[in-house]
C-alpha positions in Angstrom: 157.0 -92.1 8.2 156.7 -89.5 5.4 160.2 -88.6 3.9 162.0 -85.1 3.4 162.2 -83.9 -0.2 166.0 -84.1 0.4 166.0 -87.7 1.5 163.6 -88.3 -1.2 166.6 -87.5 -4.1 169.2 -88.8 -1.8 167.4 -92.4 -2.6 166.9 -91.4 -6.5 170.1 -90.7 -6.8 171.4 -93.4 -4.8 169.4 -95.8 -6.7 170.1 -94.1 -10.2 173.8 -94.5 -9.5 173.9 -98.1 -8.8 171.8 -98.7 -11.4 173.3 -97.1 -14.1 176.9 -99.3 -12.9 174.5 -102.3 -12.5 174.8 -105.6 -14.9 170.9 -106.6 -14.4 168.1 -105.8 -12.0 165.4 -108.1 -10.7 162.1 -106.6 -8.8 160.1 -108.5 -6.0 157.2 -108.1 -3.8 158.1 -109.2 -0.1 154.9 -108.4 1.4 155.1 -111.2 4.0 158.1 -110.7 4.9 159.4 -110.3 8.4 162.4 -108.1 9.1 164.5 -111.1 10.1 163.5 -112.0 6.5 164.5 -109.2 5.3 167.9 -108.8 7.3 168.8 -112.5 5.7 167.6 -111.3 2.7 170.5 -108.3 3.0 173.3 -110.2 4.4 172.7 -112.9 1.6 172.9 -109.8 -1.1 176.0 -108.4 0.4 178.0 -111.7 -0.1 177.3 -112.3 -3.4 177.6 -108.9 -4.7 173.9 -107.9 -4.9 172.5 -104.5 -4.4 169.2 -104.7 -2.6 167.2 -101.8 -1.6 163.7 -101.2 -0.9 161.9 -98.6 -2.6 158.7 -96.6 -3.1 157.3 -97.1 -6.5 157.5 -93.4 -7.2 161.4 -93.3 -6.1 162.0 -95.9 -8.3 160.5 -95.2 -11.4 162.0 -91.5 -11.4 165.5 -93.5 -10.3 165.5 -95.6 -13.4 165.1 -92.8 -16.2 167.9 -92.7 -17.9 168.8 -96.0 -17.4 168.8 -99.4 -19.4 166.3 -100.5 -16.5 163.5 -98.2 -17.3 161.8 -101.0 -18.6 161.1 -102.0 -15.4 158.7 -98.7 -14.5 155.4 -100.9 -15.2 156.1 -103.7 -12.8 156.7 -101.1 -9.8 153.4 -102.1 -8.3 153.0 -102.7 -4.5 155.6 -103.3 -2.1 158.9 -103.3 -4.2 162.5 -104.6 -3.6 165.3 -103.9 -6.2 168.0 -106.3 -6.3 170.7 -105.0 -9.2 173.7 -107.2 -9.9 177.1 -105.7 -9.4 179.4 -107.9 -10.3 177.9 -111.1 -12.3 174.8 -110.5 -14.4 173.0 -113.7 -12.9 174.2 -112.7 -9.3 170.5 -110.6 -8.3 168.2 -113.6 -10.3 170.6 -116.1 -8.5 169.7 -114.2 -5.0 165.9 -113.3 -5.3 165.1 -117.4 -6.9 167.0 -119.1 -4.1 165.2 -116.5 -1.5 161.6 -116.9 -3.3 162.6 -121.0 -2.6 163.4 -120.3 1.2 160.8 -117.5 1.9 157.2 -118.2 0.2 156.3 -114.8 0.6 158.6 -113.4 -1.6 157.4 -112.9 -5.2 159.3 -112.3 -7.9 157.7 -109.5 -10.0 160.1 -108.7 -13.2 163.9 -109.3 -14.5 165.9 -107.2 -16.5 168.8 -107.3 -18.7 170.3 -105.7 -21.5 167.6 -103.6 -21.4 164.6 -105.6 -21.9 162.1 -106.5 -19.0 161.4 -110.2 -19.3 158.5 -111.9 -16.9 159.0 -113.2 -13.8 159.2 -116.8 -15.4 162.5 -116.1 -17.3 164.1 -115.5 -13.8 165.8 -119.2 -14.7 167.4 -118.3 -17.5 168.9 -115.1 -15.6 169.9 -117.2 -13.0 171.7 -119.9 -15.0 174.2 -117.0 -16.4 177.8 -118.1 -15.6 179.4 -115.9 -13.6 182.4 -114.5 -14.8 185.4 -116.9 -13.5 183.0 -120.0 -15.1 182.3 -117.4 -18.4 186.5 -117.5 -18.9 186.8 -120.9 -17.9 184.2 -121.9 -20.4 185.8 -119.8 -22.8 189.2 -121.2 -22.3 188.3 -124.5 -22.5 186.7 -123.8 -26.1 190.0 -122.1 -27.1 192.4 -125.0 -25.4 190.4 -127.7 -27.3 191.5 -127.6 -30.5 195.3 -126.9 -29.5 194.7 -130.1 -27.2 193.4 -132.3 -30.3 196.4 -131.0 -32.8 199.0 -131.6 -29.8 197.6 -135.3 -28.9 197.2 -135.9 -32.7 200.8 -135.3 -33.5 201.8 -137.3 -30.9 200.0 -140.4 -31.6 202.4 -140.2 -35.4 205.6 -141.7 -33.3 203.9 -143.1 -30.8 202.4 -145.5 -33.9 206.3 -145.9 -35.3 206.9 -147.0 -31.6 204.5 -149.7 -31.5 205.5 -150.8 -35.0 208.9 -151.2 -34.9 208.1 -153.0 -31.5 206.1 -155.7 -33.2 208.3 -156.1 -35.7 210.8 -156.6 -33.1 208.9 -159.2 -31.1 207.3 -161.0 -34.2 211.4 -161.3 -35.7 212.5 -162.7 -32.4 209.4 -165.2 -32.0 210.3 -166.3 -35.4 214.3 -166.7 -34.5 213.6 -168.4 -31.5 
């Protein structure tokens, strides 16, 4: 069904907008999909944050000028689906590796972040991003740690008095007795 020139910039600008908010974008060819794939596909993408839209190639390309996913413009070949993390930079890779796993049909065509396009074999590294509760976690763990060492290390000072003065305690009554 051919679109309107109206609908056609409703979708460039609905797809320019989320990605100019978005954290990192992944692109993937679902020929051989179903649309029960596909509806999975979405509902998976709406729990974890994900915004997952398929596109024309033309749409897209004049959707991402402007934005740090520009890059992307070459590997808009053939059926496209743009997945563009809200929320967690890892959260789209995450989505689009698990569903490649489940779904053979779905191929994952480029990732980008930061502005750079990276292959389709980096989509690991994407994916292995902490999302941000594990990022502060991590974070507070690294600041904690050397508070933690001081705290147990001043501790130990009396705790070594302690068990001297208890020797010398048990070896003076051993020797009284």
């Amino acid at each position: 069904m051919a679109l309107r020139l109206d609908q056609k910039k409703a979708i460039v600008s609905e797809v320019s907008e989320a990605a100019g908010s978005a954290l990192s974008a992944v692109l993937a060819d679902y020929r051989g999909l179903t649309v029960g794939d596909l509806t999975d596909l979405r509902r998976r993408a709406r729990e974890s944050g994900v915004y997952l839209r398929v596109v024309r190639n033309s749409l897209l390309k004049r959707a991402v000028i402007g934005t740090e996913y520009e890059c992307l413009s070459d590997a808009a070949a053939g059926p496209t689906i743009l997945a563009l993390s809200q929320e967690d930079p890892g959260a789209a890779a995450r989505l689009l590796r698990d569903a490649a796993a489940h779904f053979e049909a779905l191929d994952v065509k480029a990732v980008s972040i930061g502005g750079h396009a990276y292959p389709a074999e980096d989509i690991d590294r994407v994916a292995s991003l902490p999302t941000r509760d594990e990022a502060i976690a991590q974070l507070m763990a690294v600041m904690q740690a050397p508070l933690a060492k001081l705290a147990r290390t001043l501790q130990e000072v009396p705790a070594q008095l302690a068990r001297l003065l208890q020797a010398i305690r048990e070896q003076k009554e051993s020797a009284a007795q």
